[in-house]
PyMOL Python script that loads the backbone (N, CA, C, O; Angstrom):
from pymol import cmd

cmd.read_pdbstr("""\
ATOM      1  N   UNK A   1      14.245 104.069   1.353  1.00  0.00           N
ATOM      2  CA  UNK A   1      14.337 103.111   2.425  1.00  0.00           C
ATOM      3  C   UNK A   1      15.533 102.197   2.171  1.00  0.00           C
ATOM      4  O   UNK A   1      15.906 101.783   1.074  1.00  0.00           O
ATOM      5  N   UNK A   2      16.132 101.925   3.500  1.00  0.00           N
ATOM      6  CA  UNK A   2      17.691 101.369   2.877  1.00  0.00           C
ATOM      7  C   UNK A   2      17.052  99.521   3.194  1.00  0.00           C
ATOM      8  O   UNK A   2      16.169  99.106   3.945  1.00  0.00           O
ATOM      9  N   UNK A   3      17.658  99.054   2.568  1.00  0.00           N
ATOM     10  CA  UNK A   3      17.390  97.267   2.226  1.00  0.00           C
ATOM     11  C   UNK A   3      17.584  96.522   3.473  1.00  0.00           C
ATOM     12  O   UNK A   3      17.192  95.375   3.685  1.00  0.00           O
ATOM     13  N   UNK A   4      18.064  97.092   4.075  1.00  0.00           N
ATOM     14  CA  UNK A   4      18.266  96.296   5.724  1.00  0.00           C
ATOM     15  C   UNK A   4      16.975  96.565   6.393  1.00  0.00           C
ATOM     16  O   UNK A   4      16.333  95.652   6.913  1.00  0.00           O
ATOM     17  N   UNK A   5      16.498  98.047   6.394  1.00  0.00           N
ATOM     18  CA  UNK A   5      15.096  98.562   7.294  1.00  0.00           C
ATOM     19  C   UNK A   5      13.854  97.306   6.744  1.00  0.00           C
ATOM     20  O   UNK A   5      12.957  96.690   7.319  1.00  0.00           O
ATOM     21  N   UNK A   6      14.379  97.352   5.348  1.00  0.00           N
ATOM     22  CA  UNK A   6      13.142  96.180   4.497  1.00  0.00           C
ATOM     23  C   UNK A   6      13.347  95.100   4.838  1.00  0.00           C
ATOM     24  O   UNK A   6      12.465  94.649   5.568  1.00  0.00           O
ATOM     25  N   UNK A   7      14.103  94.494   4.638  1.00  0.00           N
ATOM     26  CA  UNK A   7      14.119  93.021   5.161  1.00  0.00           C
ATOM     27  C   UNK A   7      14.111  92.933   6.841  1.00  0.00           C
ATOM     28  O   UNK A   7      14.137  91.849   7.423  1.00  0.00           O
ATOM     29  N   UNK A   8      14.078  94.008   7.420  1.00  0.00           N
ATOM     30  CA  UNK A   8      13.455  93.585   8.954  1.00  0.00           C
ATOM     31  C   UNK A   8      12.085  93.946   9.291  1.00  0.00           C
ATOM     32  O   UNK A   8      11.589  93.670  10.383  1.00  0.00           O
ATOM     33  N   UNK A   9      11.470  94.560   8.365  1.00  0.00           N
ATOM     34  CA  UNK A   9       9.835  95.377   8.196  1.00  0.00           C
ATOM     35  C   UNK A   9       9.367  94.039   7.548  1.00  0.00           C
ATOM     36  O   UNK A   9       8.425  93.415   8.036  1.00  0.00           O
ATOM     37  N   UNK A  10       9.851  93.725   6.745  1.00  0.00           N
ATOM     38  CA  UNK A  10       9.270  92.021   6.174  1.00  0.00           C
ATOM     39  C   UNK A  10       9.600  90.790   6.763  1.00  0.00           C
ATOM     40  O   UNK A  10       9.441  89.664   6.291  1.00  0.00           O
ATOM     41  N   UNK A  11      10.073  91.121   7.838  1.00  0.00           N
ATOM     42  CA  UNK A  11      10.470  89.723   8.882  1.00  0.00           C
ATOM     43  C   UNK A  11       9.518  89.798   9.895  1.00  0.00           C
ATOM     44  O   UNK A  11       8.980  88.824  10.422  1.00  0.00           O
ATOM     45  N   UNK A  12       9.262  91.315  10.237  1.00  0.00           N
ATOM     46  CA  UNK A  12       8.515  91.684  11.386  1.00  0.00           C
ATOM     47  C   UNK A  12       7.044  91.171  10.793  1.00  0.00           C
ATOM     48  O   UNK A  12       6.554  90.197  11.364  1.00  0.00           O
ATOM     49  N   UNK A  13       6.350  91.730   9.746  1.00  0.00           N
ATOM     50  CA  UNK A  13       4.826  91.763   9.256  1.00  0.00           C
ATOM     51  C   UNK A  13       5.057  90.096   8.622  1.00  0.00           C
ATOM     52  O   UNK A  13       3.963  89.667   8.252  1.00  0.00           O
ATOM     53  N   UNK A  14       5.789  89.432   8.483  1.00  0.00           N
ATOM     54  CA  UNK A  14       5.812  88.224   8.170  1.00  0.00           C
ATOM     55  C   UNK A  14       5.354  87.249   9.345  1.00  0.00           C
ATOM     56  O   UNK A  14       4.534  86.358   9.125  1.00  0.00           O
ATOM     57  N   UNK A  15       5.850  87.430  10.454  1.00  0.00           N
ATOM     58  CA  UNK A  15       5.496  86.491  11.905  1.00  0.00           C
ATOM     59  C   UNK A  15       4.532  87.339  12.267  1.00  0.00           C
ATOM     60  O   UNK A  15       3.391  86.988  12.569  1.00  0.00           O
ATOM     61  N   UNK A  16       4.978  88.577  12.250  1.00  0.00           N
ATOM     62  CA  UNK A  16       2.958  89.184  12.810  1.00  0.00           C
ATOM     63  C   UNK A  16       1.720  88.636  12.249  1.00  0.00           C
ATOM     64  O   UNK A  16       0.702  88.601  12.940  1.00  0.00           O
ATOM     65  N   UNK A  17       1.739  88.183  10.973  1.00  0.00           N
ATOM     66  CA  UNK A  17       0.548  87.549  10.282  1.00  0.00           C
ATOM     67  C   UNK A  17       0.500  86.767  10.725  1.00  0.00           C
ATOM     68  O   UNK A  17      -0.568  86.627  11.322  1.00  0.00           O
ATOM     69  N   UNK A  18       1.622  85.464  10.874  1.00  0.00           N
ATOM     70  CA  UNK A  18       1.313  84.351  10.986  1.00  0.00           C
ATOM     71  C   UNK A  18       1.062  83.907  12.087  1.00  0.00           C
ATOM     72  O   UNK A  18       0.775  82.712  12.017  1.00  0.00           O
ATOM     73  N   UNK A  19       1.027  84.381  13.265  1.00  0.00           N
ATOM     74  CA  UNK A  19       1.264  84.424  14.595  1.00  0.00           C
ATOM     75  C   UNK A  19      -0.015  84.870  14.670  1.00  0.00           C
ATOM     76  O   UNK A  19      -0.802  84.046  15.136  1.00  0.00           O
ATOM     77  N   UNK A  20      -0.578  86.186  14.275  1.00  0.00           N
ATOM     78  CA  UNK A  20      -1.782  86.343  14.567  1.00  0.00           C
ATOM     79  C   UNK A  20      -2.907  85.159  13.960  1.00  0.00           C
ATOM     80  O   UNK A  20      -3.873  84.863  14.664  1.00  0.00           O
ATOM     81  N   UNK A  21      -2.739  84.602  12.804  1.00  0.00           N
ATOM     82  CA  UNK A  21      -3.577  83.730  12.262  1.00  0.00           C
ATOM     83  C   UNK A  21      -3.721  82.265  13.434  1.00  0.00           C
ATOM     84  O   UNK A  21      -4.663  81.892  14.132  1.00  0.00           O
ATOM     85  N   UNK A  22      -2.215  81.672  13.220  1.00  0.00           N
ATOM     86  CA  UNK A  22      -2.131  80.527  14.058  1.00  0.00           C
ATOM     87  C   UNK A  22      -2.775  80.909  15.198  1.00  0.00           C
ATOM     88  O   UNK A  22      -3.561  80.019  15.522  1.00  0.00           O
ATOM     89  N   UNK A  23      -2.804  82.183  16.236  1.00  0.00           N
ATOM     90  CA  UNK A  23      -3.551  82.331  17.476  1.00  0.00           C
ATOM     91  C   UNK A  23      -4.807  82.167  17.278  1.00  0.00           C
ATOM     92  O   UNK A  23      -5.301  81.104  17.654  1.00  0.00           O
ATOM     93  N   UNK A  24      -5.481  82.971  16.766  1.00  0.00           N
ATOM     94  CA  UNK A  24      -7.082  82.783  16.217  1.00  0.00           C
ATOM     95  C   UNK A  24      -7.401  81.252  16.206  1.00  0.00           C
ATOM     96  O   UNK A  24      -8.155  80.713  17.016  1.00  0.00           O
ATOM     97  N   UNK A  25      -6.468  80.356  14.781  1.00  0.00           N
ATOM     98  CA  UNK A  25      -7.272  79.311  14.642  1.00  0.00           C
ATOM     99  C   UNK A  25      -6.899  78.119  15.851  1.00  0.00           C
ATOM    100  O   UNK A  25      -7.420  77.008  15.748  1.00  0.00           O
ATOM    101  N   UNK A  26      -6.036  78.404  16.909  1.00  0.00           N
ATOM    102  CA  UNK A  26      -5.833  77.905  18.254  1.00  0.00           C
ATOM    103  C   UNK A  26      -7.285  77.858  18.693  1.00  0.00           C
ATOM    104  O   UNK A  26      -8.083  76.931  18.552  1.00  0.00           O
ATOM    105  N   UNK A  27      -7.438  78.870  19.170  1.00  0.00           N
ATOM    106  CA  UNK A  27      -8.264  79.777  20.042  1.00  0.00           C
ATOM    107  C   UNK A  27      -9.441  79.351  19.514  1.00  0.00           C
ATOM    108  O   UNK A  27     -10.337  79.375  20.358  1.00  0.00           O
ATOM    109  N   UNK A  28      -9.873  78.873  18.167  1.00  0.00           N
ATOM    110  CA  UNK A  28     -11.295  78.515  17.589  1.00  0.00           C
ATOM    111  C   UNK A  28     -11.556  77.145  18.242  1.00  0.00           C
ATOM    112  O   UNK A  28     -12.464  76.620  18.885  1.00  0.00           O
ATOM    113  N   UNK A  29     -10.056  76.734  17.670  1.00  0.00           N
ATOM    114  CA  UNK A  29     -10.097  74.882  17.931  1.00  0.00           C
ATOM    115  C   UNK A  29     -10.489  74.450  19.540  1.00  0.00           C
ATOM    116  O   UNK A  29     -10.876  73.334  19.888  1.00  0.00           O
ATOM    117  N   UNK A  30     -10.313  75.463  20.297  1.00  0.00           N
ATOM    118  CA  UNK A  30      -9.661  75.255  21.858  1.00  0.00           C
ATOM    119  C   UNK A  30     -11.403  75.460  22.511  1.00  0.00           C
ATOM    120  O   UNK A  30     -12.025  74.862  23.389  1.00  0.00           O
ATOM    121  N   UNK A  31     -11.676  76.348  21.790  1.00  0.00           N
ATOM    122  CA  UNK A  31     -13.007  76.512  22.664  1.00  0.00           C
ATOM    123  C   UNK A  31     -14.034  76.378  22.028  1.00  0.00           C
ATOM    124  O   UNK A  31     -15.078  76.960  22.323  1.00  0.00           O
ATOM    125  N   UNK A  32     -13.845  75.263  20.652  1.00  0.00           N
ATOM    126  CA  UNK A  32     -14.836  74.485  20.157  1.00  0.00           C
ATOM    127  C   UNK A  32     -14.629  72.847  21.080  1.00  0.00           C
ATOM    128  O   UNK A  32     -15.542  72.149  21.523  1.00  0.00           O
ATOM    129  N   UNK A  33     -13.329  72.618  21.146  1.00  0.00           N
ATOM    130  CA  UNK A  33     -13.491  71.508  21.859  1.00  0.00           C
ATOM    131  C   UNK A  33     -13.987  71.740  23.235  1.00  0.00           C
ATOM    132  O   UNK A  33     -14.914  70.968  23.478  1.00  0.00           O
ATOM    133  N   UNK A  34     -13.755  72.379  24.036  1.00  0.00           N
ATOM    134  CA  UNK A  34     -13.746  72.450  25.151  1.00  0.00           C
ATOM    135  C   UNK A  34     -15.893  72.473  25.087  1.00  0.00           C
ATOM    136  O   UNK A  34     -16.613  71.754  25.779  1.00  0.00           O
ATOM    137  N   UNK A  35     -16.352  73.478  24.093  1.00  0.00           N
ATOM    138  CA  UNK A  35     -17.726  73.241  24.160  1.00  0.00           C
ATOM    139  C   UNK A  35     -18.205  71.945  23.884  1.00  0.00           C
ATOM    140  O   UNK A  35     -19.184  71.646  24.567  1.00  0.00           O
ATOM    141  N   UNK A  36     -17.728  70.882  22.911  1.00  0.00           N
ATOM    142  CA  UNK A  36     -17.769  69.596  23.066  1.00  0.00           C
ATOM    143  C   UNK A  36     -17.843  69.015  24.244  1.00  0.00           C
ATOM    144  O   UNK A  36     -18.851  68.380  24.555  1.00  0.00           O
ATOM    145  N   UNK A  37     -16.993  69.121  24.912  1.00  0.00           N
ATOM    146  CA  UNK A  37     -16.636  68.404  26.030  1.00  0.00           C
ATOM    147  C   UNK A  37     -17.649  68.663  26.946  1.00  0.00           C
ATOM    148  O   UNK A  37     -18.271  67.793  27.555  1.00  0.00           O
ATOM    149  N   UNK A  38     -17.803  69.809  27.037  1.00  0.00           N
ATOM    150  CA  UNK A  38     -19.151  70.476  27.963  1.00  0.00           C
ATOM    151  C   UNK A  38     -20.282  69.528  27.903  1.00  0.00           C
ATOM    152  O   UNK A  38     -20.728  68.905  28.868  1.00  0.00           O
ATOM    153  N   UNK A  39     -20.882  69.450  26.183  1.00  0.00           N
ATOM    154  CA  UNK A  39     -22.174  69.121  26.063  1.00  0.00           C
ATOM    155  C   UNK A  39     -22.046  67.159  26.361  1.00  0.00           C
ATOM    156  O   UNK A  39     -22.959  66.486  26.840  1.00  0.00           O
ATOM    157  N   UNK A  40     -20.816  66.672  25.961  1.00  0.00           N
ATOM    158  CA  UNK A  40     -20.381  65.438  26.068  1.00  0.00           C
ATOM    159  C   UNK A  40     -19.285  64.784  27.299  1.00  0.00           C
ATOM    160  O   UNK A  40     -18.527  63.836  27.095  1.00  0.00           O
ATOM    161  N   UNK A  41     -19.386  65.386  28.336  1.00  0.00           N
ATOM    162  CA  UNK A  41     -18.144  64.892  28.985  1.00  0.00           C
ATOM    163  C   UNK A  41     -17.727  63.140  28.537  1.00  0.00           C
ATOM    164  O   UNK A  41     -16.548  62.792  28.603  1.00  0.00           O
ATOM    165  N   UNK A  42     -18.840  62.120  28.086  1.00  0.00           N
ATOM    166  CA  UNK A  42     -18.118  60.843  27.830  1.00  0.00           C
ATOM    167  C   UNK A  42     -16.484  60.972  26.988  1.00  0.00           C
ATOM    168  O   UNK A  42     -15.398  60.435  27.203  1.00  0.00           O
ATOM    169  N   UNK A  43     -16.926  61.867  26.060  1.00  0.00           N
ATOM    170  CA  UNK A  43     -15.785  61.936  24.895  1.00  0.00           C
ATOM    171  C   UNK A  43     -14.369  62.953  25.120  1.00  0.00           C
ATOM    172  O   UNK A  43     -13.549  63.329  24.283  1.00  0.00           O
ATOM    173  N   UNK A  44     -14.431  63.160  26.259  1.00  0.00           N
ATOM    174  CA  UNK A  44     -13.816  63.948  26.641  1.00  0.00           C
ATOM    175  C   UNK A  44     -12.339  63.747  26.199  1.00  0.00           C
ATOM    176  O   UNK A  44     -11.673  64.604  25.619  1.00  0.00           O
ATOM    177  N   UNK A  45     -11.843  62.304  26.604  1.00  0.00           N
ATOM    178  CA  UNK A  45     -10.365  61.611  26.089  1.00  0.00           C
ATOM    179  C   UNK A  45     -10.362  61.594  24.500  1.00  0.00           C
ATOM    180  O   UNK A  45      -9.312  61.596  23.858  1.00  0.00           O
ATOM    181  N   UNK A  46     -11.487  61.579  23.981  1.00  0.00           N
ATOM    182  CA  UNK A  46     -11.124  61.520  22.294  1.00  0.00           C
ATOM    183  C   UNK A  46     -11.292  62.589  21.880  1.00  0.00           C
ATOM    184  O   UNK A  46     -10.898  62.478  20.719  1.00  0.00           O
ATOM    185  N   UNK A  47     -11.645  63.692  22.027  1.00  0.00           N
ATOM    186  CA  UNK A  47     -12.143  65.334  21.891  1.00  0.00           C
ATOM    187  C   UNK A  47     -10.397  65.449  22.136  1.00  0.00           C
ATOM    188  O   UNK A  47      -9.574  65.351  21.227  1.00  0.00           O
ATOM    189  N   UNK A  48     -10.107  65.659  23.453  1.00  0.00           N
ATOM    190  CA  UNK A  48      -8.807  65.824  23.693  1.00  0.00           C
ATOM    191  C   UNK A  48      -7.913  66.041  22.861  1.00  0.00           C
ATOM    192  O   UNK A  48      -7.373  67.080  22.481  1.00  0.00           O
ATOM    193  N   UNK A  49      -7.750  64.662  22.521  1.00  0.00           N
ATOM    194  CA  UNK A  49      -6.449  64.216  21.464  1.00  0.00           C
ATOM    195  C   UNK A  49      -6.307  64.627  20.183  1.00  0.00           C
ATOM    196  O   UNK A  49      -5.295  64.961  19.567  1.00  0.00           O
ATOM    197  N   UNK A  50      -7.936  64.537  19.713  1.00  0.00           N
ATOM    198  CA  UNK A  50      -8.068  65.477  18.722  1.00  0.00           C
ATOM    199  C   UNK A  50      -8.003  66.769  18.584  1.00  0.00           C
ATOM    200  O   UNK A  50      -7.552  67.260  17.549  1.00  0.00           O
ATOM    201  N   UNK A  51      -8.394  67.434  19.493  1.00  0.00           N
ATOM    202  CA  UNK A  51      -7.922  68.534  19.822  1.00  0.00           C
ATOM    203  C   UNK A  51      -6.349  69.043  20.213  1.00  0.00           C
ATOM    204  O   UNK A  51      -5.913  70.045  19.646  1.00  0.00           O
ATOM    205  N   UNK A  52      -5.718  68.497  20.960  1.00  0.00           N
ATOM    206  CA  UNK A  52      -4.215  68.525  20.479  1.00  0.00           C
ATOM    207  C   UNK A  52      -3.543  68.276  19.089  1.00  0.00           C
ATOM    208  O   UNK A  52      -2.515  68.924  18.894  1.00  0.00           O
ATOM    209  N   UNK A  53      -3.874  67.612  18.298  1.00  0.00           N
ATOM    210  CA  UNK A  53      -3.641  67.215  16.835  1.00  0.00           C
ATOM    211  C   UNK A  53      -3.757  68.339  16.056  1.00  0.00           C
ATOM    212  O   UNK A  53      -2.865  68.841  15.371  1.00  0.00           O
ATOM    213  N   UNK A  54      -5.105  68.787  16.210  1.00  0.00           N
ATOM    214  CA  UNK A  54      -5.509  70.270  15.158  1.00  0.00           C
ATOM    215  C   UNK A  54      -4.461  71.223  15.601  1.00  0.00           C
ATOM    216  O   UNK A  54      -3.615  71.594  14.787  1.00  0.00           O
ATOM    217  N   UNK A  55      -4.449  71.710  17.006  1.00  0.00           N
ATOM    218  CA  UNK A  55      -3.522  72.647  17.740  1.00  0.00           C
ATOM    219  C   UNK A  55      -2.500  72.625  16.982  1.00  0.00           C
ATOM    220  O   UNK A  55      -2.235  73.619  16.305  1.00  0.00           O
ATOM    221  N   UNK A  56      -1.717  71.490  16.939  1.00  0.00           N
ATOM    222  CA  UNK A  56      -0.345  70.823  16.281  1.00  0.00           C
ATOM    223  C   UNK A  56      -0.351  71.416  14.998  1.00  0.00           C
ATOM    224  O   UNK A  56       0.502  72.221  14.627  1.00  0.00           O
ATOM    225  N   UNK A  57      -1.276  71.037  14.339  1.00  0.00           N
ATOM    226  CA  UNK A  57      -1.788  71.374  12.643  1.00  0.00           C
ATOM    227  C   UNK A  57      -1.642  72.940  12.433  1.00  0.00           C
ATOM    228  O   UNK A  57      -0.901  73.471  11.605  1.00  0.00           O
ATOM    229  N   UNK A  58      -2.596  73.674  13.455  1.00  0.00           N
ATOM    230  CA  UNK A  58      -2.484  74.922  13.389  1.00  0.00           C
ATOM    231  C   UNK A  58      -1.080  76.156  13.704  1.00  0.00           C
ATOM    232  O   UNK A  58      -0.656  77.217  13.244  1.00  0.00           O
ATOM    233  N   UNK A  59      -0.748  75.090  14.875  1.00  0.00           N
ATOM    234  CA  UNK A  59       0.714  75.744  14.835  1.00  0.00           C
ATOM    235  C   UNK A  59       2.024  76.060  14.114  1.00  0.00           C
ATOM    236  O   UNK A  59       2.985  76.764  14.427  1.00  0.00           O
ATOM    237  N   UNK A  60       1.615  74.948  12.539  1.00  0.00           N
ATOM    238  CA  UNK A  60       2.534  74.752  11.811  1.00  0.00           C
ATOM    239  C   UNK A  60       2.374  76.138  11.107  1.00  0.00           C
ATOM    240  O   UNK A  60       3.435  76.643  11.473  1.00  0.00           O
ATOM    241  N   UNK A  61       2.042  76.661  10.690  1.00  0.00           N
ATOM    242  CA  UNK A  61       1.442  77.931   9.810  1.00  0.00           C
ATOM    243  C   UNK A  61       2.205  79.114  10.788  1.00  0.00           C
ATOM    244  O   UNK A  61       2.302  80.107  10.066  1.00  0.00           O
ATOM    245  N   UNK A  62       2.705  79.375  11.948  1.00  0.00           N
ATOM    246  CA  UNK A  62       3.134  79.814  13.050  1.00  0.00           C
ATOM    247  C   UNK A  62       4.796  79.680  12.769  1.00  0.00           C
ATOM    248  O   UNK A  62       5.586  80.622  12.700  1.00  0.00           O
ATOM    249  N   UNK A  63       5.167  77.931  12.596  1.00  0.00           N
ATOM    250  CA  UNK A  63       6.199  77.921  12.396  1.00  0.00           C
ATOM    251  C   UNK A  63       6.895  78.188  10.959  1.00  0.00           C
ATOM    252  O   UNK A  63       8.012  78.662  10.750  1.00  0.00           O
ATOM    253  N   UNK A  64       5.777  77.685   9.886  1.00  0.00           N
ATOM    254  CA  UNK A  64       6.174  78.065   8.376  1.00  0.00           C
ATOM    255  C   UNK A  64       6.715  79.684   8.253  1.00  0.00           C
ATOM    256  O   UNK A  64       7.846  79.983   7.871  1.00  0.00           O
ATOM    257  N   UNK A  65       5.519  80.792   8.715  1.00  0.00           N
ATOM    258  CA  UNK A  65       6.009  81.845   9.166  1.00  0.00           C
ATOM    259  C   UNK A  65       7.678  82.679   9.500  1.00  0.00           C
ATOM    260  O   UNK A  65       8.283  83.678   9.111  1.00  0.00           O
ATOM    261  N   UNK A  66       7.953  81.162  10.770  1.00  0.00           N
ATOM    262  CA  UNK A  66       9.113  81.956  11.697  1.00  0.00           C
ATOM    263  C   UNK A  66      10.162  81.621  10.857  1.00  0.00           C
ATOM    264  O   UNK A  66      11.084  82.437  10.821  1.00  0.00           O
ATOM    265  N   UNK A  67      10.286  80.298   9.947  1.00  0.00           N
ATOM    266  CA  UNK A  67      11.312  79.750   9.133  1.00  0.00           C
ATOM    267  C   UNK A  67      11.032  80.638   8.016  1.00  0.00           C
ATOM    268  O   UNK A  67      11.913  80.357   7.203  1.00  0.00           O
ATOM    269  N   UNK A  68      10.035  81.885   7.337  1.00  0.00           N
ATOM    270  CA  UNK A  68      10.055  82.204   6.580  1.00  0.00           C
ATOM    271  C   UNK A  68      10.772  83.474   6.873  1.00  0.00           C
ATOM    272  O   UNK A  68      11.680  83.811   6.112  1.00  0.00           O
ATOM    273  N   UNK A  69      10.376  84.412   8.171  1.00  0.00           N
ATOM    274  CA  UNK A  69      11.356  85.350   8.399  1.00  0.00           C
ATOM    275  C   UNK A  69      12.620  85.127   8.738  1.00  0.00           C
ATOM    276  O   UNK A  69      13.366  85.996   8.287  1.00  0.00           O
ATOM    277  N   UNK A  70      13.355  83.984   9.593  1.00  0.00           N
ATOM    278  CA  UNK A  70      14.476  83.363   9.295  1.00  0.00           C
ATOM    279  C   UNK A  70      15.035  83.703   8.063  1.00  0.00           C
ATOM    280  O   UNK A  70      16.006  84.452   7.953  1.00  0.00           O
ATOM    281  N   UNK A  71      14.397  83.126   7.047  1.00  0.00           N
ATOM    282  CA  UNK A  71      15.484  83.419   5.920  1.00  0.00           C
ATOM    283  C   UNK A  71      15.299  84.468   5.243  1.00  0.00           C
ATOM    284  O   UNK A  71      16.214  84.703   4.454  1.00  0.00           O
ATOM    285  N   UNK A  72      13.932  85.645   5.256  1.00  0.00           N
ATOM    286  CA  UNK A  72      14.182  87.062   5.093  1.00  0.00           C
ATOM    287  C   UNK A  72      15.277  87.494   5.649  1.00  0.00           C
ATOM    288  O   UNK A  72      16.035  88.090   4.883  1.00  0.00           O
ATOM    289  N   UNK A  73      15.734  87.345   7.152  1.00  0.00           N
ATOM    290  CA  UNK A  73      16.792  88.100   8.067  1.00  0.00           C
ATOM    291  C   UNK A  73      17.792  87.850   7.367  1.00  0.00           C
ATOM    292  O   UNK A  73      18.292  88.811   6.781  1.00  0.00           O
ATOM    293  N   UNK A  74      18.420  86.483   7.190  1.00  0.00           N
ATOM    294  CA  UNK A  74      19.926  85.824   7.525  1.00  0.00           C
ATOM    295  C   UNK A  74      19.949  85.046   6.376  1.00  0.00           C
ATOM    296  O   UNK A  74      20.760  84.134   6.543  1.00  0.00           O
ATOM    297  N   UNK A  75      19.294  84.985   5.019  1.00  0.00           N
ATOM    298  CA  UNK A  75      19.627  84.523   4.013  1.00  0.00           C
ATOM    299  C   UNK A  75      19.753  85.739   2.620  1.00  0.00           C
ATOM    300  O   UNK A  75      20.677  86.009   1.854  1.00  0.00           O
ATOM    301  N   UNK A  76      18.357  86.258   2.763  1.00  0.00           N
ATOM    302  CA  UNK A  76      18.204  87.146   1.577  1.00  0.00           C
ATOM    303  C   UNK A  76      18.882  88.596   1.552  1.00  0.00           C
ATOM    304  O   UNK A  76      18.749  89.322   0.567  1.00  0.00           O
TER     305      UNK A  76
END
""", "prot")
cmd.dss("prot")
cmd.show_as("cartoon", "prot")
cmd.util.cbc("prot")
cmd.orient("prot")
């Protein structure tokens, strides 16, 4: 296997993980709050925000990822 095919097979399965993970723990956060909200509509504005926050949190793992195949591609 020539070293270029590798470092784009490890850029590719690098954001595929992380992308798949960050979606999942979106997707947990999103429709745990949203069942909150259901059983509580009062809290709805503080569920919210918190719920955008985690999103935020979770997305970082998404971006650690894309900056990690970044520098598989165009550094190593």
């Amino acid at each position: 296997m020539d070293v270029e095919a590798a470092r784009l097979i490890a850029a590719g399965f690098c954001m595929a993980i992380g992308a798949i993970g960050s979606g999942l723990g979106e997707g947990f956060i999103g429709g745990k709050a949203l069942e909150a909200m259901a059983r509580n509509p009062q809290m709805s504005d503080k569920l919210f925000t918190n719920m955008i926050v985690a999103i935020a949190l979770a997305e970082s793992t998404a971006i650690y990822s894309l900056v990690v195949s970044l520098i598989i591609l165009f550094v190593i």
